[in-house]
GUPAKOL-895759 format. One record per atom (N, C-alpha, C): residue number from 1; chain; x, y, z. Coordinates in steps of 0.2 Angstrom, whole numbers, plus 2048, in hexadecimal, padded with zeros to 3 digits. Example, Ala and Ser with C-alpha at 12.3 -4.5 7.8 and 13.67 -1.06 7.14 Angstrom:
% GUPAKOL-895759
+------+-------+-----+-----+-----+
| resi | chain |  px |  py |  pz |
+------+-------+-----+-----+-----+
|    1 |     A | 842 | 7E4 | 827 |
|    1 |     A | 83E | 7EA | 827 |
|    1 |     A | 842 | 7F0 | 827 |
|    2 |     A | 840 | 7F5 | 823 |
|    2 |     A | 844 | 7FB | 824 |
|    2 |     A | 840 | 800 | 827 |
+------+-------+-----+-----+-----+
***
This chain:
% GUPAKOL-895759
+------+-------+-----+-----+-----+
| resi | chain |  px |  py |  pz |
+------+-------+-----+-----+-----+
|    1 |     A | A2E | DA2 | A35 |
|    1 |     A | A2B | D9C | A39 |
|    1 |     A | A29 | D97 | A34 |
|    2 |     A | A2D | D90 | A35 |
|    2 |     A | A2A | D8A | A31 |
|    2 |     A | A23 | D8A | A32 |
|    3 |     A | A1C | D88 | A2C |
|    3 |     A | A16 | D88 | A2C |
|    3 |     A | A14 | D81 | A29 |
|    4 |     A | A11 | D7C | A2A |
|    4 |     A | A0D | D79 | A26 |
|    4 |     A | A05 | D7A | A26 |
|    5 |     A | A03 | D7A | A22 |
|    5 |     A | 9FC | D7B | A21 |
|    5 |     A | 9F8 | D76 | A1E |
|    6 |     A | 9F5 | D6F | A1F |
|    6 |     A | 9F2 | D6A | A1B |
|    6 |     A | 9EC | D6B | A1E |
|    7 |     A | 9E8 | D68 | A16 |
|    7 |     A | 9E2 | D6B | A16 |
|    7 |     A | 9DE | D67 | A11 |
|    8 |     A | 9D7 | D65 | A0F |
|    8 |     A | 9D5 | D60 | A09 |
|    8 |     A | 9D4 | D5A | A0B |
|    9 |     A | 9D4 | D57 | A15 |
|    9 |     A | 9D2 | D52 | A16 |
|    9 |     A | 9CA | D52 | A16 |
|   10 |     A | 9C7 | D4D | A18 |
|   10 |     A | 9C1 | D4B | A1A |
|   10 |     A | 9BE | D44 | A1B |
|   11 |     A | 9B4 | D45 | A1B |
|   11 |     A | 9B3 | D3C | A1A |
|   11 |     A | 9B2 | D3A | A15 |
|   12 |     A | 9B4 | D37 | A14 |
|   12 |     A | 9B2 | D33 | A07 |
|   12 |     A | 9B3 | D2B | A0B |
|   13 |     A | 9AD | D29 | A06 |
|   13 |     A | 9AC | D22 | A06 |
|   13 |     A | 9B0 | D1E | A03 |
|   14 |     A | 9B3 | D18 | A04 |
|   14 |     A | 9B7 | D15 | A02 |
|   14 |     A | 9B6 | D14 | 9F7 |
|   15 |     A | 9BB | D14 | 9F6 |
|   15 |     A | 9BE | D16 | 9ED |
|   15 |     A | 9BB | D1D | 9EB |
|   16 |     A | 9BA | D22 | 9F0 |
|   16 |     A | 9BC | D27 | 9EF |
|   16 |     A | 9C4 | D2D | 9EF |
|   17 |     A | 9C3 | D33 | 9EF |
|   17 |     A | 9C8 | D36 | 9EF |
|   17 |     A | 9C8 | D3C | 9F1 |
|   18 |     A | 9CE | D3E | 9F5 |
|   18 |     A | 9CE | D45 | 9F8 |
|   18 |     A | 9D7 | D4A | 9F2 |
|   19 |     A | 9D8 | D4D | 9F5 |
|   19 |     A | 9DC | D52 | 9F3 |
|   19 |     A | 9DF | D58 | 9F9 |
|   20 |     A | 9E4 | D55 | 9FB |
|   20 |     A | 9E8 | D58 | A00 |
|   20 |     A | 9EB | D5E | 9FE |
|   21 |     A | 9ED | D62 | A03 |
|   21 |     A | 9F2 | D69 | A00 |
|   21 |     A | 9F5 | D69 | A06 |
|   22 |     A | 9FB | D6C | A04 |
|   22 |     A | 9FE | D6F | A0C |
|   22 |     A | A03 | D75 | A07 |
|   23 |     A | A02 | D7C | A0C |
|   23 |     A | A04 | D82 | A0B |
|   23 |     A | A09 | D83 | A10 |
|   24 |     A | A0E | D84 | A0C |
|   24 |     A | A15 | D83 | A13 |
|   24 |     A | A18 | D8C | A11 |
|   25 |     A | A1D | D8D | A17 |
|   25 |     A | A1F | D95 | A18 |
|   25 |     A | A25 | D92 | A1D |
|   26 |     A | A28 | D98 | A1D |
|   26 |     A | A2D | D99 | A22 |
|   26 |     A | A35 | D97 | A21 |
|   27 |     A | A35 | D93 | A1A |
|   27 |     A | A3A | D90 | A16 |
|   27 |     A | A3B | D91 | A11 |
|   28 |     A | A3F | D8F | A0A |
|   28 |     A | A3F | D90 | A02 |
|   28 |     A | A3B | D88 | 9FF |
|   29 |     A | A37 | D8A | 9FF |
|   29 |     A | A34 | D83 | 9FD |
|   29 |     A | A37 | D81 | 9F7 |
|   30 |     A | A37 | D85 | 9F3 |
|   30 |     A | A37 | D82 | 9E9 |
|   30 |     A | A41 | D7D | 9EE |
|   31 |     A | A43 | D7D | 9F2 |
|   31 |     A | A4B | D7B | 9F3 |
|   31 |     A | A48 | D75 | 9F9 |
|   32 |     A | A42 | D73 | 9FB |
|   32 |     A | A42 | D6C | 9FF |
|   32 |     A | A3E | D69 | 9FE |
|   33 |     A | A41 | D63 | 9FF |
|   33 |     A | A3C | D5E | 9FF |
|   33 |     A | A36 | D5D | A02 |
|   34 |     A | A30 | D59 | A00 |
|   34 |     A | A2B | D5A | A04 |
|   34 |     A | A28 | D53 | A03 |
|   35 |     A | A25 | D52 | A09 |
|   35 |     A | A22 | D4C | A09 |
|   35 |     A | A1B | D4B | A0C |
|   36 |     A | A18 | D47 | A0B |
|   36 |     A | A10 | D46 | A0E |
|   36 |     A | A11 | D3F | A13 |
|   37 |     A | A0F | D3F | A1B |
|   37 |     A | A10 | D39 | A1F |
|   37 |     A | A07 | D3A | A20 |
|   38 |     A | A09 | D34 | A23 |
|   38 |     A | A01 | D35 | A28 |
|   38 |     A | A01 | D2F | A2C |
|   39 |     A | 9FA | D31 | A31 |
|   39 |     A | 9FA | D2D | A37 |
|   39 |     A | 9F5 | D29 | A39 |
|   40 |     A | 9F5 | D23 | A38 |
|   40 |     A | 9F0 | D1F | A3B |
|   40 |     A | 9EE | D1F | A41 |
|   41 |     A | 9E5 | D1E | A42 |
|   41 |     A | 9E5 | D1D | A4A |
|   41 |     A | 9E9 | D18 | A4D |
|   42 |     A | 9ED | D19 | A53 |
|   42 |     A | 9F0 | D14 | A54 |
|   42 |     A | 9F7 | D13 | A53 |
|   43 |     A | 9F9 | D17 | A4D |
|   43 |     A | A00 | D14 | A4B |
|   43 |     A | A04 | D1B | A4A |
|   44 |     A | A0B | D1A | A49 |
|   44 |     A | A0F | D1D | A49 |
|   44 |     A | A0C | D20 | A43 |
|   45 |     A | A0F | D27 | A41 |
|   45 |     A | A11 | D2C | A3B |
|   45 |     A | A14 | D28 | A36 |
|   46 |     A | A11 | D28 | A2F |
|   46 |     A | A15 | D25 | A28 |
|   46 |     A | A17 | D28 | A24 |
|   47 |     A | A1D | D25 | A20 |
|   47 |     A | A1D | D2A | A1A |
|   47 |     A | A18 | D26 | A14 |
|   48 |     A | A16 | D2B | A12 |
|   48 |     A | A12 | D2A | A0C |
|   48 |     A | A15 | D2B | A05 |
|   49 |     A | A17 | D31 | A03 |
|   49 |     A | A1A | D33 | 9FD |
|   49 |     A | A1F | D39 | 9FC |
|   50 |     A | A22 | D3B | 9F9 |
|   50 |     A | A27 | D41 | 9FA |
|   50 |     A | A29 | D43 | 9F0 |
|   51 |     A | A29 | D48 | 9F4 |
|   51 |     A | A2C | D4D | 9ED |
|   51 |     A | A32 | D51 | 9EC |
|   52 |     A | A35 | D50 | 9E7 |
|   52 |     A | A3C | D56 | 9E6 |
|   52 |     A | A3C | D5C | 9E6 |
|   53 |     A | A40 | D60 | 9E7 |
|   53 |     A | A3E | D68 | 9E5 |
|   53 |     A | A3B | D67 | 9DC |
|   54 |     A | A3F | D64 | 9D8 |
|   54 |     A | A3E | D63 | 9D2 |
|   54 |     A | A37 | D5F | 9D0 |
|   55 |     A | A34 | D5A | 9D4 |
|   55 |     A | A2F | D59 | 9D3 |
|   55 |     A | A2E | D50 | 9D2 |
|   56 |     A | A36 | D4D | 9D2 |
|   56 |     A | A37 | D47 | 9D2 |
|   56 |     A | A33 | D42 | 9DB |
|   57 |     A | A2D | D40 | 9D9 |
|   57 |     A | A2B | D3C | 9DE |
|   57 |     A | A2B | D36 | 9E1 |
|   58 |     A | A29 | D33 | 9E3 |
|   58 |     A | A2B | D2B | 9E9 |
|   58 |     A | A26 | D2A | 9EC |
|   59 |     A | A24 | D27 | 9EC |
|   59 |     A | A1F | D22 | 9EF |
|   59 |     A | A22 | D1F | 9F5 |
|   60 |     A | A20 | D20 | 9FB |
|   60 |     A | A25 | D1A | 9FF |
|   60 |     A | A21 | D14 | A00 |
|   61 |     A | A1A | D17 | A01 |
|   61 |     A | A15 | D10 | A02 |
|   61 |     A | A12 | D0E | 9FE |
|   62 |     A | A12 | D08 | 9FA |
|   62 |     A | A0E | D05 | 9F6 |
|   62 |     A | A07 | D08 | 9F7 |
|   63 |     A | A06 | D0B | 9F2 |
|   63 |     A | 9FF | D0E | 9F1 |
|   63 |     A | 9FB | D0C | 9E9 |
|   64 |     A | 9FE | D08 | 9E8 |
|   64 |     A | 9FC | D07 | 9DF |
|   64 |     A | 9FB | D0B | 9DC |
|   65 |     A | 9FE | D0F | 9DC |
|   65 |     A | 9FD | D14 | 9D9 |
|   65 |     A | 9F6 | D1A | 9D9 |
|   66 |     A | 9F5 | D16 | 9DE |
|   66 |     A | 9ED | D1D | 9E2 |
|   66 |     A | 9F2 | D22 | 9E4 |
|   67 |     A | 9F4 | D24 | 9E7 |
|   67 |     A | 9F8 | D2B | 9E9 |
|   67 |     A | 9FD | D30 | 9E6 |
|   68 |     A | 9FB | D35 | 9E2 |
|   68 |     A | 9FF | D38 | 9E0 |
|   68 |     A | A01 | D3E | 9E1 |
|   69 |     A | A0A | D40 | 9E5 |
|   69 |     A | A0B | D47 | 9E8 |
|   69 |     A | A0E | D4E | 9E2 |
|   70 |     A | A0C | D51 | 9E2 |
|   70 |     A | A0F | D58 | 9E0 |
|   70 |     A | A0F | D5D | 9E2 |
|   71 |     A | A11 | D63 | 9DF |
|   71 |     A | A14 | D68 | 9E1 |
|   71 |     A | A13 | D6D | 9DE |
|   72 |     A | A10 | D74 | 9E0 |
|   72 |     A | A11 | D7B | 9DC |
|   72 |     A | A17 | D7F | 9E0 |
|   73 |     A | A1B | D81 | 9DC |
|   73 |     A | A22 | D84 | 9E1 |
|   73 |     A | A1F | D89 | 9E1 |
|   74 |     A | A1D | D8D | 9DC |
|   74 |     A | A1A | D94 | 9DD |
|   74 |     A | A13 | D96 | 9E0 |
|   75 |     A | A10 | D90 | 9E4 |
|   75 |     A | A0C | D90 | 9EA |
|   75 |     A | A0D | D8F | 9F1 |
|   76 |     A | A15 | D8C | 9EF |
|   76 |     A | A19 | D89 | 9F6 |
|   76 |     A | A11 | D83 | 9FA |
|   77 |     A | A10 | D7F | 9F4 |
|   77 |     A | A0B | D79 | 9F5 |
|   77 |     A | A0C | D73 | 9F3 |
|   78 |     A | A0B | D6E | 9F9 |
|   78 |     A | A0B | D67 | 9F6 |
|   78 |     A | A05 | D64 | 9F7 |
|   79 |     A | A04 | D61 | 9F2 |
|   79 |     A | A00 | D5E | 9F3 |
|   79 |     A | 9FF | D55 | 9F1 |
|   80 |     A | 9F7 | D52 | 9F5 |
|   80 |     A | 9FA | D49 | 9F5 |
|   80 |     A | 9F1 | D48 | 9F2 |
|   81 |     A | 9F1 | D47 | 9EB |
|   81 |     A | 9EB | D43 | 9E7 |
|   81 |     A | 9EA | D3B | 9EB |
|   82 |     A | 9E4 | D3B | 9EE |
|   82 |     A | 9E3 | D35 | 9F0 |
|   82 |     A | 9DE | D32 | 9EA |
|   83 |     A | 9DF | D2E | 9E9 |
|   83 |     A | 9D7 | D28 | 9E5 |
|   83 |     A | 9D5 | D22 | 9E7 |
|   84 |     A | 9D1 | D1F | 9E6 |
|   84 |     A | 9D0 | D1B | 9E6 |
|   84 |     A | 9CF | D17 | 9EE |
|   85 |     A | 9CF | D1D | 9F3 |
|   85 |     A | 9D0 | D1C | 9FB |
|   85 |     A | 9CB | D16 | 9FE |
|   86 |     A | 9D3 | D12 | A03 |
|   86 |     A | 9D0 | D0E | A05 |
|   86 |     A | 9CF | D10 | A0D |
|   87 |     A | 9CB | D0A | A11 |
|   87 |     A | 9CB | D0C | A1A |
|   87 |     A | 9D1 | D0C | A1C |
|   88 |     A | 9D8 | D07 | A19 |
|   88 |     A | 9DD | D0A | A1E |
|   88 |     A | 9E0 | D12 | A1B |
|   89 |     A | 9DF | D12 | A18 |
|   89 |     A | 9E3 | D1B | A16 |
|   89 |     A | 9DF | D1E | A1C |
|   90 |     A | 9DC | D1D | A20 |
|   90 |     A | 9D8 | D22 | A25 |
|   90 |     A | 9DD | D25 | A2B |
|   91 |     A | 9DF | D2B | A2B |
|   91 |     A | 9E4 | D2C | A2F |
|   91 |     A | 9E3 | D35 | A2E |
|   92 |     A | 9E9 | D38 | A32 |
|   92 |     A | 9EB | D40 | A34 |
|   92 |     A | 9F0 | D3F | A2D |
|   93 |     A | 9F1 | D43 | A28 |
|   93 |     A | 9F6 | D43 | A21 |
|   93 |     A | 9F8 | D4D | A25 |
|   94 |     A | 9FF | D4B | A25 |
|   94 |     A | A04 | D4F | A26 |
|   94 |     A | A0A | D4F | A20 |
|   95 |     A | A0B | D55 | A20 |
|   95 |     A | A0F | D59 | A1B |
|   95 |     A | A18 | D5A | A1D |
|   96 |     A | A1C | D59 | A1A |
|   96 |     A | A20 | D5E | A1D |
|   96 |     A | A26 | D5B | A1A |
|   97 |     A | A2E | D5F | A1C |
|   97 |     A | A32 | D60 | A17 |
|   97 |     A | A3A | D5E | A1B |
|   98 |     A | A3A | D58 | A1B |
|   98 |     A | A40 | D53 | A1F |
|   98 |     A | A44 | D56 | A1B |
|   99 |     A | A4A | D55 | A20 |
|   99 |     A | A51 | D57 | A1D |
|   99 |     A | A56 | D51 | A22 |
|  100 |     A | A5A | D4D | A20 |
|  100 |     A | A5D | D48 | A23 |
|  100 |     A | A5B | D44 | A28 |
|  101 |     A | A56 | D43 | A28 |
|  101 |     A | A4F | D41 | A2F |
|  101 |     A | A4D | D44 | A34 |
|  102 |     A | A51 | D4D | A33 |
|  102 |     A | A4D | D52 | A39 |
|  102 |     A | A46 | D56 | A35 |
|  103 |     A | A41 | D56 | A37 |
|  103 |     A | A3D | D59 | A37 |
|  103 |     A | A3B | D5F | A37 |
|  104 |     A | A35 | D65 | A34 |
|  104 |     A | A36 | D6A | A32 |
|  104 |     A | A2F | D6A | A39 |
|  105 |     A | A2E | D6F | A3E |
|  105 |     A | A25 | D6F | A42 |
|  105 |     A | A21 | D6A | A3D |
|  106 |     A | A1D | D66 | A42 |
|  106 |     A | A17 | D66 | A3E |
|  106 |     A | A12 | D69 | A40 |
|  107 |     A | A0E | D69 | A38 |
|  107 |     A | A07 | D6D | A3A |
|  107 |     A | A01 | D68 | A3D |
|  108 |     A | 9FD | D6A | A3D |
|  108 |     A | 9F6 | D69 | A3E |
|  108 |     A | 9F2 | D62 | A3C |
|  109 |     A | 9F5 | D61 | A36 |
|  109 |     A | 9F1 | D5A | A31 |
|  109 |     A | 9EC | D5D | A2D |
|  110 |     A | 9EB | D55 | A2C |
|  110 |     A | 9E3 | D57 | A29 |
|  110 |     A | 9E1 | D52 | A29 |
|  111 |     A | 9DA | D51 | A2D |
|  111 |     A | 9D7 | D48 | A2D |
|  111 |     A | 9D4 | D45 | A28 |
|  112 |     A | 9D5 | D3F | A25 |
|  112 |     A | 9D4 | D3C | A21 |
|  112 |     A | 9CF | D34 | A23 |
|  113 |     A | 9C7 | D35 | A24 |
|  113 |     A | 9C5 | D2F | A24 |
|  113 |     A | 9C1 | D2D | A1F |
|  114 |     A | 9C2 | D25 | A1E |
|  114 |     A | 9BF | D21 | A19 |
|  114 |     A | 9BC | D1E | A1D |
|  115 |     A | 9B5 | D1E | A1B |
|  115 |     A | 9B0 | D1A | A1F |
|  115 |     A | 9AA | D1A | A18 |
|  116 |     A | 9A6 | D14 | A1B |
|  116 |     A | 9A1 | D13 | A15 |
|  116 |     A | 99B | D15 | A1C |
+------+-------+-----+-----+-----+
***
């Protein structure tokens, strides 16, 4: 059984930082891709950033370089380094491991708000 498990949100005042994880099961992870999306109040699901089984990553949203995604294969863990957080980054950050635009379950999330 496919699992997502993200975890590491919470409240941080603007130009702080959080540290995301998500511990995935039910697949061979070190062989898929993994990506971090998230959700504003309000708006559709984003992609955020994505990582290879090998470790090559993508930014899809200009983030200036604040967001950084990686990977332990031998924890079956991705994770998404936030810094420098602003008010819109405030959304549900979801995990998961797209394969030709079909989706894997999603999990739970984990909320992420920036407020002063």
């Amino acid at each position: 059984q496919v699992q997502f498990v993200e975890s590491g949100g919470g409240l941080v005042q603007p130009g702080g930082s959080l540290n995301l994880s998500c511990v995935a099961s039910g697949f061979t992870f070190n062989r898929h891709y993994m990506a971090w999306y998230r959700q504003a109040p309000g708006k559709q699901r984003e992609l955020v950033a994505g990582i290879t089984p090998g470790g090559t990553t993508r930014n899809i949203i200009s983030m200036k370089g604040r967001f950084t995604i990686s990977r332990d294969n031998a924890k079956n863990t991705a994770y998404l380094q936030m810094n420098s957080l602003q008010l819109e980054d405030t959304g549900v950050y979801y995990c998961n491991s797209p394969v030709g635009g079909t989706f894997l379950p999603w999990g739970q999330g984990t909320p992420v708000t920036v407020s002063s």
